[in-house]
N, CA, C and O of each residue as an XYZ file, in Angstrom:
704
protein
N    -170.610   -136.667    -10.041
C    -170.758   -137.523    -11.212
C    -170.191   -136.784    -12.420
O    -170.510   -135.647    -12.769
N    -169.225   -137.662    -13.064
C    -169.001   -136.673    -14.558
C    -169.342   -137.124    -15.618
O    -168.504   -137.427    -16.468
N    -170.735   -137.278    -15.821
C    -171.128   -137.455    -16.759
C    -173.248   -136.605    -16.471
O    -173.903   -136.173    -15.522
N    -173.425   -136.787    -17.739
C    -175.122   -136.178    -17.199
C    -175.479   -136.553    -18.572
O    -174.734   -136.334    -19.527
N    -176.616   -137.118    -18.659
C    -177.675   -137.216    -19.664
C    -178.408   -135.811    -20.309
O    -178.859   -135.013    -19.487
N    -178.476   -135.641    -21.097
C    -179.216   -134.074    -21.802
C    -180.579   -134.739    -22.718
O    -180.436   -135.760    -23.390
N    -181.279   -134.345    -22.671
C    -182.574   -134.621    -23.515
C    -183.250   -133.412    -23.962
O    -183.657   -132.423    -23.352
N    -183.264   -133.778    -25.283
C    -182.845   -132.375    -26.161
C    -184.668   -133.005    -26.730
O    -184.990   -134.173    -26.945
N    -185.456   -131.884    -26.825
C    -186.581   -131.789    -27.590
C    -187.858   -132.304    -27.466
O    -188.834   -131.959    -28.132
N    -187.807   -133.584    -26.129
C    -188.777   -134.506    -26.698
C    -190.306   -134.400    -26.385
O    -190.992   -135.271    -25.850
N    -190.782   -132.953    -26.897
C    -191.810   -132.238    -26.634
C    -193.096   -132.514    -27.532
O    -193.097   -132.981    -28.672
N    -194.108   -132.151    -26.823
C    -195.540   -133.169    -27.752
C    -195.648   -132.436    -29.086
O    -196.245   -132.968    -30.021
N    -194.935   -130.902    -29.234
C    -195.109   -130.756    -30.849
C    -193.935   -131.752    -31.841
O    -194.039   -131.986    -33.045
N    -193.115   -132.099    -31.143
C    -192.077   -133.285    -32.130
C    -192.420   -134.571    -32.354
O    -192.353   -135.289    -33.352
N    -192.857   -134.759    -31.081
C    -193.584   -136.277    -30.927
C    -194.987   -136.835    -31.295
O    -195.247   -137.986    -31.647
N    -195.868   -135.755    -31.139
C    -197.329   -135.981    -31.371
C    -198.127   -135.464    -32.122
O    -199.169   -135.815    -32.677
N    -197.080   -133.937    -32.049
C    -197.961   -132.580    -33.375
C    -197.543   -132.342    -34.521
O    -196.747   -133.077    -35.105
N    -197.963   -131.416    -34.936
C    -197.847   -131.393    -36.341
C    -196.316   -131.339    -37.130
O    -196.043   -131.120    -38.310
N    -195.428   -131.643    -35.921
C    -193.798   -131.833    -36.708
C    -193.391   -132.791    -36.387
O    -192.286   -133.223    -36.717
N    -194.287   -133.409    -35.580
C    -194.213   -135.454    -35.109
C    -194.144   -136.502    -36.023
O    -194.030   -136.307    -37.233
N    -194.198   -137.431    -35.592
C    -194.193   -138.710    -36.407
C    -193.590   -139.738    -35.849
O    -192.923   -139.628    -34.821
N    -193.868   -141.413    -36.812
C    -193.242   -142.240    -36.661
C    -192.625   -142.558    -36.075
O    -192.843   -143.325    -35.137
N    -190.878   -141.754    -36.631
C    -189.469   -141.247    -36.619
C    -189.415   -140.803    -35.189
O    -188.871   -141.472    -34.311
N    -189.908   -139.826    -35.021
C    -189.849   -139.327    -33.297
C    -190.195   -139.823    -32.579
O    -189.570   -139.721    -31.523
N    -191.762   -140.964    -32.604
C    -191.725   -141.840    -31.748
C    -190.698   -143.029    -31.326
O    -190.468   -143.539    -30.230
N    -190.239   -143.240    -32.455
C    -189.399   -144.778    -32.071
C    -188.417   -144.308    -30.714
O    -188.376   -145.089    -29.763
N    -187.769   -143.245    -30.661
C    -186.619   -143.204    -29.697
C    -187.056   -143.198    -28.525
O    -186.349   -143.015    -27.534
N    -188.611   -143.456    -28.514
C    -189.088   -143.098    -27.006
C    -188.147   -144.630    -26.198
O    -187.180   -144.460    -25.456
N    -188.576   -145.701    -26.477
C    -188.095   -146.478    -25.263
C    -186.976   -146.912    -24.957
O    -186.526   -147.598    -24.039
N    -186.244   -146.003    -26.609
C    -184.622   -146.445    -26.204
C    -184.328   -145.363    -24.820
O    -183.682   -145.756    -23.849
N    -184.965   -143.819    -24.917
C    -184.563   -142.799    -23.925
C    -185.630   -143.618    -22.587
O    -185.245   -143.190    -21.499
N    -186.450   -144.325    -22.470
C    -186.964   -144.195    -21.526
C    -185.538   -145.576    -20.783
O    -185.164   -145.727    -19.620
N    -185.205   -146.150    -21.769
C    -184.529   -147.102    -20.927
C    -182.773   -146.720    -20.465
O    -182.107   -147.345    -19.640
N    -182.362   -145.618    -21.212
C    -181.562   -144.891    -20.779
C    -181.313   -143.659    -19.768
O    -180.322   -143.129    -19.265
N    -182.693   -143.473    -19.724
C    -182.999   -142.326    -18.219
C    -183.143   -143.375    -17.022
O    -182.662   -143.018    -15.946
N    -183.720   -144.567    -17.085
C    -183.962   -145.488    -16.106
C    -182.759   -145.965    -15.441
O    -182.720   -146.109    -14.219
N    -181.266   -146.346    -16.610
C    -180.211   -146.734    -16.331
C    -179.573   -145.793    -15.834
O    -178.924   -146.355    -14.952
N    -179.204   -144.251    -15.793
C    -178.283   -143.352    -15.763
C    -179.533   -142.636    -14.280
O    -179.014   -141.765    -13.582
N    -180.662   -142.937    -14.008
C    -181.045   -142.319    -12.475
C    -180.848   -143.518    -11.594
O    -180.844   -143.399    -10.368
N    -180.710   -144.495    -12.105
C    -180.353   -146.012    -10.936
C    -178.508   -145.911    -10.297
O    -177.981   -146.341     -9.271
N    -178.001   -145.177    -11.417
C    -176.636   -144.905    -11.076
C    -176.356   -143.771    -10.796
O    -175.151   -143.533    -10.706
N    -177.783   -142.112    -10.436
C    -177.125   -142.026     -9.767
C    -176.469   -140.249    -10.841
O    -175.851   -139.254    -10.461
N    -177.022   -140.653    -12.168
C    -176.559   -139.797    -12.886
C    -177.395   -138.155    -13.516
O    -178.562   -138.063    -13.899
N    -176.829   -137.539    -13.480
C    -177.664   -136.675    -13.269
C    -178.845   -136.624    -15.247
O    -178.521   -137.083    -16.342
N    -180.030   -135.925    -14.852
C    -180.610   -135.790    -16.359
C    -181.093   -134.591    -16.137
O    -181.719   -134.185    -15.158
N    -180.643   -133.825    -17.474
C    -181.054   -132.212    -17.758
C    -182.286   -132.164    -18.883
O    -182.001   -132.823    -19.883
N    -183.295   -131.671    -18.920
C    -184.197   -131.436    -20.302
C    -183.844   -130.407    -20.649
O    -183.832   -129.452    -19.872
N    -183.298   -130.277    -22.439
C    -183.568   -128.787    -22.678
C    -184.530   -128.859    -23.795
O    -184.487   -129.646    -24.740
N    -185.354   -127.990    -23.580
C    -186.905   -128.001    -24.768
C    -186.799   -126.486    -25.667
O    -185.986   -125.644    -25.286
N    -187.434   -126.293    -26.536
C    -187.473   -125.644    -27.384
C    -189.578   -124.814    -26.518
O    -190.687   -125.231    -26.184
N    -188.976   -123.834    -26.592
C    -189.765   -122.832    -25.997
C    -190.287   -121.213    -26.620
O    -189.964   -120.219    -25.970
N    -190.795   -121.118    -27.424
C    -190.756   -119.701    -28.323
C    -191.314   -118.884    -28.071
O    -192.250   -119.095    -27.300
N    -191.115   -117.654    -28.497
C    -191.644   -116.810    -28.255
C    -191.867   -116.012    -29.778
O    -190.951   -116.017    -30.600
N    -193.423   -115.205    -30.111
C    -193.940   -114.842    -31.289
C    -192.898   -114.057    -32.198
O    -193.134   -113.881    -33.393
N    -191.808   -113.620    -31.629
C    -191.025   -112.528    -32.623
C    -189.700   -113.471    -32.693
O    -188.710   -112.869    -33.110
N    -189.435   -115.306    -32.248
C    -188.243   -115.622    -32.332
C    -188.099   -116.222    -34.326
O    -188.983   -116.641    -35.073
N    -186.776   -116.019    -34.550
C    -186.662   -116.102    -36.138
C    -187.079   -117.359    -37.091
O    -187.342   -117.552    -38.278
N    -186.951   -118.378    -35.422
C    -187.029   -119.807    -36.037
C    -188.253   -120.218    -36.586
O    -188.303   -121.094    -37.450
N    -189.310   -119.606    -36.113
C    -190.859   -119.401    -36.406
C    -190.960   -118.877    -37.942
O    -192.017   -119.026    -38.557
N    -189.933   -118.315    -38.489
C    -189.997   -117.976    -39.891
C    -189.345   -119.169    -41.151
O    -189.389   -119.120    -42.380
N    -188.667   -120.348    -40.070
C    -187.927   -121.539    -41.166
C    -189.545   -122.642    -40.613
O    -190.051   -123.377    -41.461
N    -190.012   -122.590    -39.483
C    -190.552   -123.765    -39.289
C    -192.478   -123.817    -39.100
O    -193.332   -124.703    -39.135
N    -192.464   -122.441    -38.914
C    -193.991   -121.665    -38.352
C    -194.516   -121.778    -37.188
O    -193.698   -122.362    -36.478
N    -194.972   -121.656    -36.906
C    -195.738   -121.604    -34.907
C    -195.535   -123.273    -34.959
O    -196.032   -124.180    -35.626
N    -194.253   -123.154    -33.594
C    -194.652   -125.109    -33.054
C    -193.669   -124.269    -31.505
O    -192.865   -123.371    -31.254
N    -194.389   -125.241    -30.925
C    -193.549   -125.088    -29.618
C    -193.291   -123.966    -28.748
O    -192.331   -123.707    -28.023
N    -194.890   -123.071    -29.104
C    -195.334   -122.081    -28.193
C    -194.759   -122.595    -26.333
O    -194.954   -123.552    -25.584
N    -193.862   -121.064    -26.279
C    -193.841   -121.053    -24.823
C    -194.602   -120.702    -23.940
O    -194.691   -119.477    -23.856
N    -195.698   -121.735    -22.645
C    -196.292   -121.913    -22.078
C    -198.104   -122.646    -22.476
O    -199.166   -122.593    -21.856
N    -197.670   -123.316    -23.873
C    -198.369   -124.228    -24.425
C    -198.291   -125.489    -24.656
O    -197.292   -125.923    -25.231
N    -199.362   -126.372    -24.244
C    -198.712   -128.098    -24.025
C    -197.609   -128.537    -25.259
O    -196.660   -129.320    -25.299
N    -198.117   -127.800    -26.042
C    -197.119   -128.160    -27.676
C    -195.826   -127.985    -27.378
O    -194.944   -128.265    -28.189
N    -195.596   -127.531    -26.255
C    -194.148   -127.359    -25.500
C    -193.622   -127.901    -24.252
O    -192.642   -127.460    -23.652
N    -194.497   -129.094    -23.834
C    -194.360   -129.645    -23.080
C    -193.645   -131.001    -22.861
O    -194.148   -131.955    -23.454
N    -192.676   -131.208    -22.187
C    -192.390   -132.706    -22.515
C    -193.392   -133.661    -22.652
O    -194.506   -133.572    -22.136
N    -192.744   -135.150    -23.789
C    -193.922   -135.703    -23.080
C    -193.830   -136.508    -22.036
O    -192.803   -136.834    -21.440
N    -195.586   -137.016    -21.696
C    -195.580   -137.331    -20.600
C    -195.096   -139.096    -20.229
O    -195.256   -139.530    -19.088
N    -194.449   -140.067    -21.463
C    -193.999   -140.842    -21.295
C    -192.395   -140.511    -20.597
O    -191.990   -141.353    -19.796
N    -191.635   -139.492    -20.847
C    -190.600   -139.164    -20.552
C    -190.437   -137.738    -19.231
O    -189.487   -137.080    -18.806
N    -191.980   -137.778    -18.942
C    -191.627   -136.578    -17.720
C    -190.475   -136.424    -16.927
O    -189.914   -137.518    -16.889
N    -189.519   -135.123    -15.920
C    -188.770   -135.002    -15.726
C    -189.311   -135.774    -14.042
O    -190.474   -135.708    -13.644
N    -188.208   -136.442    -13.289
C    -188.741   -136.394    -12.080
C    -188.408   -135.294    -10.962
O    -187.473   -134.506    -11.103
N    -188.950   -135.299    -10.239
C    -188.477   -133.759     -9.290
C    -187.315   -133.770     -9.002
O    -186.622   -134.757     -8.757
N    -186.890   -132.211     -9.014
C    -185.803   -131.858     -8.856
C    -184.850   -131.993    -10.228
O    -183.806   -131.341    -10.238
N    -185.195   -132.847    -11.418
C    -184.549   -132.753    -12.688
C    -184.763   -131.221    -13.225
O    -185.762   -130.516    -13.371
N    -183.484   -131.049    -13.430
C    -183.412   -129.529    -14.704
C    -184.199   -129.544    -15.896
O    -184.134   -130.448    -16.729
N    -185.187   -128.220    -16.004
C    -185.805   -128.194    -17.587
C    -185.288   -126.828    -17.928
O    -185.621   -125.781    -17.373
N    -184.570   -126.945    -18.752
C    -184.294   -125.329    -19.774
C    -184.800   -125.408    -20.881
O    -185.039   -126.266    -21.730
N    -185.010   -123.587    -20.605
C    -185.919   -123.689    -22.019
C    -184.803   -122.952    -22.953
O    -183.762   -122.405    -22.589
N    -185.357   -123.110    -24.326
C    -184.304   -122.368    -25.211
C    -185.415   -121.678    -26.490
O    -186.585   -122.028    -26.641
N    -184.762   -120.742    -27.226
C    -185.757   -120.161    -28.515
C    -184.796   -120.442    -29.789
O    -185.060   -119.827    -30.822
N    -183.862   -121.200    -29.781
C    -182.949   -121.721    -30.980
C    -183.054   -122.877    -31.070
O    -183.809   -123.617    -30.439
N    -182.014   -123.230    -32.168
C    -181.364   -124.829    -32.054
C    -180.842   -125.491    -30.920
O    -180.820   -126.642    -30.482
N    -180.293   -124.004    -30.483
C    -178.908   -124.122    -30.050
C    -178.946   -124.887    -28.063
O    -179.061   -124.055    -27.163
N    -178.883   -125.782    -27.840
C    -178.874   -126.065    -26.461
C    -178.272   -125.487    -25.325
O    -178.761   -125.562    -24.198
N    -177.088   -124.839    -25.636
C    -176.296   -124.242    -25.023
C    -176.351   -122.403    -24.509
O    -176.160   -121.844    -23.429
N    -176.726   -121.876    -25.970
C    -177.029   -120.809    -26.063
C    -177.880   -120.164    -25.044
O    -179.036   -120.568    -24.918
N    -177.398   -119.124    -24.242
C    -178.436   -118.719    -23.658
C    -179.674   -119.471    -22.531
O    -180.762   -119.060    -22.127
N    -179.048   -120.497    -22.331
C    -179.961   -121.707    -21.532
C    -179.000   -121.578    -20.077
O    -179.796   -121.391    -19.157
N    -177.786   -121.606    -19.628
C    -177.667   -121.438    -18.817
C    -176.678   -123.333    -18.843
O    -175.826   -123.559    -17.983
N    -176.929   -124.104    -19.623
C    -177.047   -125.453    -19.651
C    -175.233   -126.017    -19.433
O    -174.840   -127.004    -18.812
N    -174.217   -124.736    -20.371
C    -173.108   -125.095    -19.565
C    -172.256   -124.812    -18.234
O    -171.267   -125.440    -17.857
N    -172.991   -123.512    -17.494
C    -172.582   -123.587    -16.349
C    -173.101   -124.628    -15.135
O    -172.532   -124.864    -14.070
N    -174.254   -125.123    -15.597
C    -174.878   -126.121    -14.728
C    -174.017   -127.755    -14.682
O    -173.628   -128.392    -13.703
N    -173.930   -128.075    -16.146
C    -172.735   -129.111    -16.550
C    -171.257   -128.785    -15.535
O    -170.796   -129.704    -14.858
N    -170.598   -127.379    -15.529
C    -169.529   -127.251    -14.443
C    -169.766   -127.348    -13.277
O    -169.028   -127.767    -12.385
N    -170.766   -126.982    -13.219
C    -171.118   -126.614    -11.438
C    -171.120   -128.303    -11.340
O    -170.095   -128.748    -10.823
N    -171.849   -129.039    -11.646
C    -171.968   -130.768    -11.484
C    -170.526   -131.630    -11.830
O    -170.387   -132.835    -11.621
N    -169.361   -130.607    -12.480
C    -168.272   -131.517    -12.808
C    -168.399   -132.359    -13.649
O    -167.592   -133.277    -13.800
N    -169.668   -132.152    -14.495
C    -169.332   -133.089    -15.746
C    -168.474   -132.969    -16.809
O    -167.903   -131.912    -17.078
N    -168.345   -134.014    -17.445
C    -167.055   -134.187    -19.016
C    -167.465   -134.711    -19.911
O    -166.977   -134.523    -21.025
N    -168.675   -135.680    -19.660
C    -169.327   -136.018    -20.737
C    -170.537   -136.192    -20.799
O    -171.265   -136.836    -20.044
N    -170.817   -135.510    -21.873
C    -172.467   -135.632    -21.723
C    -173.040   -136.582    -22.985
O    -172.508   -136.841    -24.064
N    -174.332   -137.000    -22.427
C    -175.206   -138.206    -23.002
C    -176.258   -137.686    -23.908
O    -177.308   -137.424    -23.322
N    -176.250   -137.453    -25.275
C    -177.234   -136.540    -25.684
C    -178.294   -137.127    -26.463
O    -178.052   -137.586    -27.579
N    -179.554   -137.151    -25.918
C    -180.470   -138.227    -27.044
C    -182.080   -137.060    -27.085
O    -182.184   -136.049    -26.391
N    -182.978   -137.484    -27.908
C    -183.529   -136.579    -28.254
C    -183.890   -136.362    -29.931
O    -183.880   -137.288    -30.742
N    -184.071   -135.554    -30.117
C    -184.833   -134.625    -31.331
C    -183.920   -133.434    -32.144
O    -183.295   -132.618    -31.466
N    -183.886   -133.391    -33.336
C    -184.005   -134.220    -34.246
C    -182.880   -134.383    -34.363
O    -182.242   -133.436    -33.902
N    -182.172   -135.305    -34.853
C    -180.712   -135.816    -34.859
C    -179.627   -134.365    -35.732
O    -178.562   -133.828    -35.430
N    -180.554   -134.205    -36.815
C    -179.551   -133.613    -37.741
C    -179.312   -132.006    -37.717
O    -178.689   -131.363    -38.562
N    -179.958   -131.501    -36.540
C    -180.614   -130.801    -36.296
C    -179.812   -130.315    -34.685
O    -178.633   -130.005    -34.519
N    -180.905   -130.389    -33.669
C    -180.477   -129.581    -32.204
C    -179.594   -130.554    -31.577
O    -178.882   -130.253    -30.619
N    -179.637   -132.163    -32.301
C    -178.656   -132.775    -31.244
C    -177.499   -132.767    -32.113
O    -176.539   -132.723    -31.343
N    -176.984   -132.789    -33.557
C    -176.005   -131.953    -34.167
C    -175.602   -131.001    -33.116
O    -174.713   -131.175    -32.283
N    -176.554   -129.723    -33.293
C    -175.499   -128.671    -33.385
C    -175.625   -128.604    -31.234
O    -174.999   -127.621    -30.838
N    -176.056   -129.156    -30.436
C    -175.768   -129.723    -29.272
C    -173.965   -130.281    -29.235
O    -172.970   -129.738    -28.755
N    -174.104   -131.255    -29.787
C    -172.580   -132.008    -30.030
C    -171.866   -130.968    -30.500
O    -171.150   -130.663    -29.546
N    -171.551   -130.012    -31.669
C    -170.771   -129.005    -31.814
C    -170.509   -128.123    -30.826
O    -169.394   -127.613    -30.723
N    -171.231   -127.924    -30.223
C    -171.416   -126.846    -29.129
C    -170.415   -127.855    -27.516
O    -169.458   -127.404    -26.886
N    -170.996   -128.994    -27.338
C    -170.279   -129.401    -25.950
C    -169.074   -129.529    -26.740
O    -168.204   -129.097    -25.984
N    -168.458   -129.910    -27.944
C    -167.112   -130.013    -28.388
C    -166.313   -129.021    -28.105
O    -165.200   -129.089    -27.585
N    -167.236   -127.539    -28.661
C    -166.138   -126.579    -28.518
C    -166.031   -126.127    -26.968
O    -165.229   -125.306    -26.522
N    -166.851   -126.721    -26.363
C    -166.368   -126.155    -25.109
C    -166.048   -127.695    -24.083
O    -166.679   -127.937    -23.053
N    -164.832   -128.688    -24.708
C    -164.188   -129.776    -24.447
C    -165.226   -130.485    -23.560
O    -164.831   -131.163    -22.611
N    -165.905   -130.419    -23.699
C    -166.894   -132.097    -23.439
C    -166.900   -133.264    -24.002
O    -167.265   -133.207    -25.176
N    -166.618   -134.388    -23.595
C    -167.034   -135.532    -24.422
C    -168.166   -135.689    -24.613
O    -169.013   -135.239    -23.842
N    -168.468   -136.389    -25.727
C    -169.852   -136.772    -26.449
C    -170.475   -138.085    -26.076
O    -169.534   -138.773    -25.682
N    -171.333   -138.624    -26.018
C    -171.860   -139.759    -26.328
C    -173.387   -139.970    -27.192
O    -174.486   -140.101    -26.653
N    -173.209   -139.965    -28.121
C    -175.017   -140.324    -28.505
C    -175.520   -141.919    -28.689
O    -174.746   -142.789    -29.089
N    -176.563   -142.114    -28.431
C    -176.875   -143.388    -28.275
C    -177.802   -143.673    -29.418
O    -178.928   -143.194    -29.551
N    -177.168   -144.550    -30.269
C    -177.758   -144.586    -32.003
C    -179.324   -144.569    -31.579
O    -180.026   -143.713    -32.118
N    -180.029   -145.627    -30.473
C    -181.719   -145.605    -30.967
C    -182.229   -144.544    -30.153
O    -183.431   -144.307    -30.280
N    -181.698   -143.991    -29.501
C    -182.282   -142.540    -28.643
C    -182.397   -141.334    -29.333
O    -182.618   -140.327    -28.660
N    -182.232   -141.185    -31.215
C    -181.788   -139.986    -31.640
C    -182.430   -140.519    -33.060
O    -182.198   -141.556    -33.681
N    -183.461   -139.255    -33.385
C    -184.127   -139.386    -34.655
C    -184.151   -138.049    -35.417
O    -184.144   -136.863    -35.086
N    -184.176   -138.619    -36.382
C    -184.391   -137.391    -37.807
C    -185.815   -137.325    -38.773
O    -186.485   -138.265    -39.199
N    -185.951   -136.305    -38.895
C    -186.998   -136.500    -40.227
C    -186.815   -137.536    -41.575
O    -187.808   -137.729    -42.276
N    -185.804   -138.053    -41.844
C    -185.322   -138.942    -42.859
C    -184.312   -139.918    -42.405
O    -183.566   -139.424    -41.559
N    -184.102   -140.906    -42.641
C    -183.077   -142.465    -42.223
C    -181.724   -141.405    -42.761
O    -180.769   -141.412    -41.985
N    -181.542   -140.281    -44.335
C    -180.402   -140.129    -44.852
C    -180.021   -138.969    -43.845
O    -178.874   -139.174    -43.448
N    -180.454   -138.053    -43.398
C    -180.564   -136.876    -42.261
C    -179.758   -137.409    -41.164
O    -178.633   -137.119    -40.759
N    -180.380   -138.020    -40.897
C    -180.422   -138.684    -39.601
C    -178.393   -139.940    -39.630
O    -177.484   -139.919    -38.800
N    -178.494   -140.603    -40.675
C    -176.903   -141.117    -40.694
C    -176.143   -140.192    -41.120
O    -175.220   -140.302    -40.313
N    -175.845   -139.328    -41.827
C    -175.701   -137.931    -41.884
C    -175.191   -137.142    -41.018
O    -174.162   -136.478    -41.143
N    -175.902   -137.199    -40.119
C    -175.540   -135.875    -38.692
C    -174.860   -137.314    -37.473
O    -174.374   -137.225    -36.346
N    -174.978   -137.841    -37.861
C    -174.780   -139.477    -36.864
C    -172.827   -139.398    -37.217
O    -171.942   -139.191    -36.386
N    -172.690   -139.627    -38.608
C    -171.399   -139.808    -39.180
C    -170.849   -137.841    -38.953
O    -169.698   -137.636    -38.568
N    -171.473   -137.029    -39.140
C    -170.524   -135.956    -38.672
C    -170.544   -135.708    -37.590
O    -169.708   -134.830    -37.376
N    -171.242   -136.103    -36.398
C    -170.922   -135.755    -34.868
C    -169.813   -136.546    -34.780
O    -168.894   -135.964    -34.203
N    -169.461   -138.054    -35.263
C    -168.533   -138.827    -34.924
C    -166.905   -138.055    -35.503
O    -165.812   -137.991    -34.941
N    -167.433   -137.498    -37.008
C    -166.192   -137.183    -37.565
C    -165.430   -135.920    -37.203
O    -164.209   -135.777    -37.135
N    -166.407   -135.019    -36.980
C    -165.898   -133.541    -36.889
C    -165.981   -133.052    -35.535
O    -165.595   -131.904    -35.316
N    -166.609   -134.047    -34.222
C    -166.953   -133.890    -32.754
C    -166.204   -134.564    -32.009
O    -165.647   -134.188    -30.977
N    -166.158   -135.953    -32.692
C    -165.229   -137.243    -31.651
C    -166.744   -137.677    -31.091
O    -166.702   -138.080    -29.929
N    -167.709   -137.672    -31.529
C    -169.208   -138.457    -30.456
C    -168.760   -139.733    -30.776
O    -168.420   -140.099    -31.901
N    -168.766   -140.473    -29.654
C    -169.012   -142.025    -29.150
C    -169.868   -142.060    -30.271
O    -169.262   -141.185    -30.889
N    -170.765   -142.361    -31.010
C    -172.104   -143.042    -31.690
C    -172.089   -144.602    -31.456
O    -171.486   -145.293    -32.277
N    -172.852   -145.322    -30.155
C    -172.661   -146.415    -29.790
C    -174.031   -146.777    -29.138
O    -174.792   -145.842    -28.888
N    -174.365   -147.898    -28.877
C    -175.763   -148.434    -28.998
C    -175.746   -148.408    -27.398
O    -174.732   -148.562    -26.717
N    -177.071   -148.184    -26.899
C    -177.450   -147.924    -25.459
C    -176.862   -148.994    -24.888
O    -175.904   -148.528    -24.272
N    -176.893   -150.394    -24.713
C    -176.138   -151.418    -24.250
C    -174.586   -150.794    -23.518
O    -174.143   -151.106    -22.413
N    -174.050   -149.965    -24.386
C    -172.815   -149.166    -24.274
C    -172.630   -148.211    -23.469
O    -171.581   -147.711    -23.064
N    -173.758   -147.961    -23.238
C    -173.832   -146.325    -22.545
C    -173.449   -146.108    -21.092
O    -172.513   -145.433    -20.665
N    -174.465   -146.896    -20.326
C    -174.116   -147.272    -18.977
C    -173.912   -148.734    -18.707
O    -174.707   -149.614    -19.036
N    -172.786   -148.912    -18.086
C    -172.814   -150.055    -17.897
C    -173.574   -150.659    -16.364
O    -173.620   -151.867    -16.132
């Protein structure tokens, strides 16, 4: 298959705890109905979560969220992985970094990846920068991808498209 779904973040401290909200809930049923479409065909889905550890730097922009081996770091359980789905963990933004996440993408022969998730302006940004520079196509799916703010959030929407080449196209689009 050359393509794979990535689900970047959607862990109970984004969704439920104290860096949750609203905003993070809404994308739940656009991703639940885009993991449903892309495992009926067949396509592969990777989680990468945000996982920390007490001395990582990011803990100094954001403060203790998303302790590694604490539910606050757990997917949630509307979006659990099913067996045999990939979970990487990461201690950055960065999806790629150190996760292991683009040799797994080669080993599977993918070219484009599907990136929905947390927070738009943020890890699925700099996600899209990252599969760019290493020639992946993009796709983000406008209701699968949230920000702390509506302006954040069109923002990182209009520069994945401008400075990445991301598809930005409505799930209807995604799989056919």
């Amino acid at each position: 298959m050359d393509k794979a779904v990535v689900v970047i973040d959607m862990l109970n401290e984004f969704v439920y705890g104290k860096l949750g909200g609203e905003r993070s809930r809404s994308v739940i049923p656009c991703i639940e109905r885009l993991l449903d479409k892309a495992r009926a065909k067949g396509i592969p889905v990777i989680y990468v979560t945000d996982a920390h550890e007490e001395d990582d730097l990011e803990l100094e922009v954001w403060g203790e969220h998303a302790m590694k081996g604490t539910e606050d770091a757990d997917i949630i359980p509307e979006l659990e992985p099913l067996p045999g789905e990939i979970v990487l963990e990461k201690s950055t933004y960065f999806s790629f970094h150190d996760t292991g996440l683009d040799e797994i993408l080669t080993d599977m022969g993918v070219k484009e990846v599907i990136l929905c998730g947390l927070l738009t302006d943020i890890c699925i940004k700099l996600a899209a920068a990252e599969a760019f520079v290493r020639n992946y196509s993009i796709v983000v799916p406008k209701g699968c991808v949230n920000s702390i703010s509506q302006e954040a959030h069109e923002g990182a929407l209009k520069e994945m498209a401008d400075l990445y080449h991301a598809k930005i196209i409505d799930l209807e689009q995604v799989i056919n």
